[in-house]
C-alpha positions in Angstrom: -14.7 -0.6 8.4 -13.8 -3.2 5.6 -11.2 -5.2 6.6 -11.0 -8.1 3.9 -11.0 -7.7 0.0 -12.2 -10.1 -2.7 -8.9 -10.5 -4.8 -7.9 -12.6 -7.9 -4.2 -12.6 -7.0 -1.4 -11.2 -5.7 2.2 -10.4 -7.3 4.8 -10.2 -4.7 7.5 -8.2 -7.1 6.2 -6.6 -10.0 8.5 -3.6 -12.1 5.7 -3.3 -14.4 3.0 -2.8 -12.7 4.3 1.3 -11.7 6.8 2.8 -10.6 9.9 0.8 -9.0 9.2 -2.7 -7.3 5.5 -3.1 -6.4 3.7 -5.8 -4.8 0.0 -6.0 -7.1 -3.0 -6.6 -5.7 -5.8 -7.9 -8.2 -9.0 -6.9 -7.2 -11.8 -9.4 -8.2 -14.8 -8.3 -10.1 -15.1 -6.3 -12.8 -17.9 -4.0 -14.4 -16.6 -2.6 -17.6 -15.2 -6.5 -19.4 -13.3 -4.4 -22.0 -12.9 -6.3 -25.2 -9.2 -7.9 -25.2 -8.9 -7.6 -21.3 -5.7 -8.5 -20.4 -7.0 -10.2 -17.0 -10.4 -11.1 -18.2 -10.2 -13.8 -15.0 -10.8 -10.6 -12.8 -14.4 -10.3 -14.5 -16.7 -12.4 -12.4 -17.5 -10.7 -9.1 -17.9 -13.9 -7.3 -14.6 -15.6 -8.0 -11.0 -15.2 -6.9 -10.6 -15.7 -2.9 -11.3 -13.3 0.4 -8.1 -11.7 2.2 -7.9 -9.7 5.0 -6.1 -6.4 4.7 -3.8 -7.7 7.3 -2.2 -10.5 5.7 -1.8 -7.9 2.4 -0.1 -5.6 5.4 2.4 -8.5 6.5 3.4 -9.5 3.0 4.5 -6.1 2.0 6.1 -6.0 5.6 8.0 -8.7 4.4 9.6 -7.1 2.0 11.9 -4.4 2.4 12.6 -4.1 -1.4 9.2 -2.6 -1.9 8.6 0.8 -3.4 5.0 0.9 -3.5 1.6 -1.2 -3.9 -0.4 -1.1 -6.7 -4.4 -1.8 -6.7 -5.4 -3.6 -10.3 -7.9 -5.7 -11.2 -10.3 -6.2 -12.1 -12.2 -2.7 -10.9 -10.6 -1.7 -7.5 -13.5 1.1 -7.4 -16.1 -1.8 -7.0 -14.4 -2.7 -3.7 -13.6 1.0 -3.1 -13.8 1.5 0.4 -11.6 -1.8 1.4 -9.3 -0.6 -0.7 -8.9 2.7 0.7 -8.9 1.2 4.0 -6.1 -1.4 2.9 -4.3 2.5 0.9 -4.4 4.1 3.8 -2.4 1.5 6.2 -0.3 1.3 3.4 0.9 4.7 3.6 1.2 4.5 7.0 4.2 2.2 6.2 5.7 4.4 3.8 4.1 2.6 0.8 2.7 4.9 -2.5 0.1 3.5 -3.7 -1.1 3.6 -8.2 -4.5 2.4 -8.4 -5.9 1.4 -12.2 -9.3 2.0 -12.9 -11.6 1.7 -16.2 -13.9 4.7 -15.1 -11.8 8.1 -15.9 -10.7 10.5 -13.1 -13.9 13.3 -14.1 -16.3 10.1 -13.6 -14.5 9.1 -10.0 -14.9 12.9 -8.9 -18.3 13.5 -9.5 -19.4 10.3 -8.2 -17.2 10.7 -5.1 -19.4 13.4 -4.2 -22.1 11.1 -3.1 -19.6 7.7 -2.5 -17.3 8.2 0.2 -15.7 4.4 -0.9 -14.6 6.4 -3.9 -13.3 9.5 -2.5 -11.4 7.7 -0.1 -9.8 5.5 -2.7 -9.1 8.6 -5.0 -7.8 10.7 -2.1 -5.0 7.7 -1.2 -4.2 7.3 -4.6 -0.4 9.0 -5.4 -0.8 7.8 -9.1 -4.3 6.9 -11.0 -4.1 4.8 -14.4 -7.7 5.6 -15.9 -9.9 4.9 -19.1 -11.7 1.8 -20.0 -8.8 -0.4 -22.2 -9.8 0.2 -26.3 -8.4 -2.6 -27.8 -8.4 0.0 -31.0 -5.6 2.2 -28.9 -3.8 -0.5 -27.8 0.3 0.3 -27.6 2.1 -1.9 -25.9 5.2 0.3 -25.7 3.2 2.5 -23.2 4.5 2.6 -20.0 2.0 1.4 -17.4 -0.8 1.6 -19.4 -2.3 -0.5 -22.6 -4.2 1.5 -24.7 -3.5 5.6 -25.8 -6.8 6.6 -24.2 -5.6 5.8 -20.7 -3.9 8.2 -18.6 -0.9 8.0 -16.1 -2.7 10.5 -13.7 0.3 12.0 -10.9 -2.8 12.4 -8.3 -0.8 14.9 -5.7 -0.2 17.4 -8.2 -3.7 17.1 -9.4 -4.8 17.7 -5.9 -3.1 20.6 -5.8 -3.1 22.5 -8.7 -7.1 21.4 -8.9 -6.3 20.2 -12.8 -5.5 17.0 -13.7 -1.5 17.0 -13.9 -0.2 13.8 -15.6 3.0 11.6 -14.4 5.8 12.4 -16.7 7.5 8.9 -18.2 
């Protein structure tokens, strides 16, 4: 089991970042080094610093005000299964957990077919941001997202209604 996660930072209180207040976790390493990236620091897989997923556990224990986490990055699919790992304890605490991704939700299915990493991150996910950032669609007034292409993916109601079901915002 993966208990630590190469990160690029941590936000304690984000309302930006999803729904409510969120503590952010920036996963470090990134594949897809979109032109006009807002955290192009994320990029290099060997930089940013190792965590456990126990002291992630005790800061948002720490902090009552909490609504949910949300997994950014960088790609947290390139660290998929400590991520699930660090979802699923998450929820056990009464945490939702958003997860942003550049690959799009029909990519992370089919490929979760034959990576476990990835359906476990998918399958803990409550809300999914995904699509590459096009600096040619980027919006700013978007909630959550920063570029049209991307979608704001309510991952329960996909799950069951077997259709991708987008959050309403």
């Amino acid at each position: 089991m993966d208990t630590t996660i190469r990160i690029a930072g941590i936000i304690k209180e984000s309302i930006v970042d999803g729904p409510g207040i969120r503590l952010v976790v920036f996963a470090q390493g990134c594949p897809h080094r979109c032109r006009g990236c807002h955290n192009p620091q994320t990029h290099p897989f060997e930089g940013g610093k190792i965590v456990t997923i126990e002291e992630i556990l005790e800061m948002v224990k720490k902090n009552p005000l909490l609504d949910g986490v949300t997994f950014s990055g960088g790609e947290p699919f390139s660290q998929a299964q400590a991520f699930a790992v660090l979802g699923h304890r998450l929820k056990e605490i009464g945490m939702n957990i958003m997860t942003y991704t550049g690959y799009t939700y029909e990519y992370l299915l089919e490929e979760s077919r034959n990576n476990k990493g990835f359906k476990d991150l998918l399958d803990v996910s409550d809300i999914l941001v995904d699509g590459e950032f096009d600096i040619e669609q980027k919006n700013l007034l978007l909630p959550f997202r920063g570029s049209e292409n991307q979608r704001v993916i309510d991952m329960n109601k996909t799950r069951a209604q077997q259709k991708i079901v987008l959050l309403p915002l």
